[in-house]
Each structure stands twice: as structure tokens, then as C-alpha cells.
C-alpha positions as CSV (number, residue, x, y, z in Angstrom):
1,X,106.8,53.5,61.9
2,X,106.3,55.4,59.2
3,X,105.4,52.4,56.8
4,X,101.8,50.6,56.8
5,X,103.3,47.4,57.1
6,X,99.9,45.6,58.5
7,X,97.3,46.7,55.3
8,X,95.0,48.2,58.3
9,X,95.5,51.7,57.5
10,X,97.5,52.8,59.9
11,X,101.1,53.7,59.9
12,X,101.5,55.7,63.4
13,X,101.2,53.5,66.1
14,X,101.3,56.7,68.8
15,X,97.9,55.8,69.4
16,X,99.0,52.5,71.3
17,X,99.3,52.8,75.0
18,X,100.1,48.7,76.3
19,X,102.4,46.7,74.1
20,X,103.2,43.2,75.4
21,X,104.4,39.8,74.5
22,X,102.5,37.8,72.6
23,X,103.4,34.3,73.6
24,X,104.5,31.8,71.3
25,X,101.7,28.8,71.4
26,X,98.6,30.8,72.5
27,X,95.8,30.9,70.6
28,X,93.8,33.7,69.2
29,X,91.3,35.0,66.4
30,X,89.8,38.0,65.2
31,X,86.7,38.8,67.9
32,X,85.3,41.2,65.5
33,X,82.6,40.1,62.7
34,X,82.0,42.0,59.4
35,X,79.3,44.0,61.5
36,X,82.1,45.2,64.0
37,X,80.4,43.1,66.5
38,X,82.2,41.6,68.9
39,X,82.0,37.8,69.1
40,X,82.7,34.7,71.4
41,X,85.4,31.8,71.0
42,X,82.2,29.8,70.8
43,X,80.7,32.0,67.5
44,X,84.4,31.5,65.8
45,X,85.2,28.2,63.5
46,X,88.0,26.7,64.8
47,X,89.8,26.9,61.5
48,X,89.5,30.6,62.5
49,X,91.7,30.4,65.3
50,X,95.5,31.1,65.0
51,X,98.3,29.5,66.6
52,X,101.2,31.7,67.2
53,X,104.5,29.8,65.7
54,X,106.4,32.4,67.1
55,X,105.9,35.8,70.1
56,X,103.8,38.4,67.8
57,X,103.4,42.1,70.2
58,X,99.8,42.4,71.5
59,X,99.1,46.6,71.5
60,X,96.2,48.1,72.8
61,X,94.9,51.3,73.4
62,X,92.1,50.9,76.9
63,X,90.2,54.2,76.4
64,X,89.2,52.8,73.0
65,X,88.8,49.0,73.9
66,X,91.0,48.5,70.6
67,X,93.7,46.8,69.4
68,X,95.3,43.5,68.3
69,X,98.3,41.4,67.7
70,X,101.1,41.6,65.0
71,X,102.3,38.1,64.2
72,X,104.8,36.6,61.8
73,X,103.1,34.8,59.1
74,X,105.0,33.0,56.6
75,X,107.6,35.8,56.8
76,X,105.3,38.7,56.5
77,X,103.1,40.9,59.4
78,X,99.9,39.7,59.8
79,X,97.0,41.3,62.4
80,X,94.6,39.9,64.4
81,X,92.0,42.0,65.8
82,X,91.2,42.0,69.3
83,X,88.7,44.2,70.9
């Protein structure tokens, strides 16, 4: 890409090895805390949670159990981290 477009510090996305649709209407939230723990739907606030308005690209990388999805948020990318 060339461009950090997402403010996550990356701006090479070689690393990613699945990219797939995002579905308009799911629901997801960052599963990581502050302590890069990974937490439940049960430990997030519900005002956490995002409803995708539009598709946004889920891309992970397995042998690293990271990733996330890029989203459309009031006409700029956003991220949401998914481990």
C-alpha cells in the first residue's frame, strides 16, 4: 500500500496471508485489552461492539494468530483488532 492509512503502523500488508469479506451487518469489537490480552464477547461493553454499515476486508495472518478488520467509518479506515 505504501500509505499507513489505518494509524497502526503498518503500511505493507505482505504480511497478510487470508483476506475475506467482511459482511455488512455482523458484529465485531476489538478482543484485545490494553494488556494485549485477549478477551471474551462477555468482558466487552456492548457500546464496544461495532456494527458494520457497510463489507470492511477481514485479513489475517494464522502463524501469528493476528489480524483484524478494515471498515468504513464515517468515510475514513477504521481497524478492529481481532486475534
Amino acid at each position: 500500500m505504501g500509505t499507513d492509512i489505518l494509524g497502526q503502523g503498518f503500511d505493507d500488508i505482505s504480511w497478510v496471508g487470508v483476506f475475506e469479506k467482511a459482511p455488512k451487518g455482523e458484529i465485531y469489537w476489538n478482543n484485545v485489552n490494553d494488556d494485549g490480552e485477549i478477551i471474551t464477547d462477555e468482558e466487552v461493553n456492548e457500546t464496544d461492539k461495532i456494527k458494520l454499515v457497510n463489507d470492511g476486508i477481514f485479513i489475517h495472518q494464522a502463524e501469528s494468530c493476528g489480524g483484524g478488520v478494515i471498515y468504513l467509518n464515517k468515510g475514513k479506515f477504521a481497524w478492529i483488532q481481532q486475534e
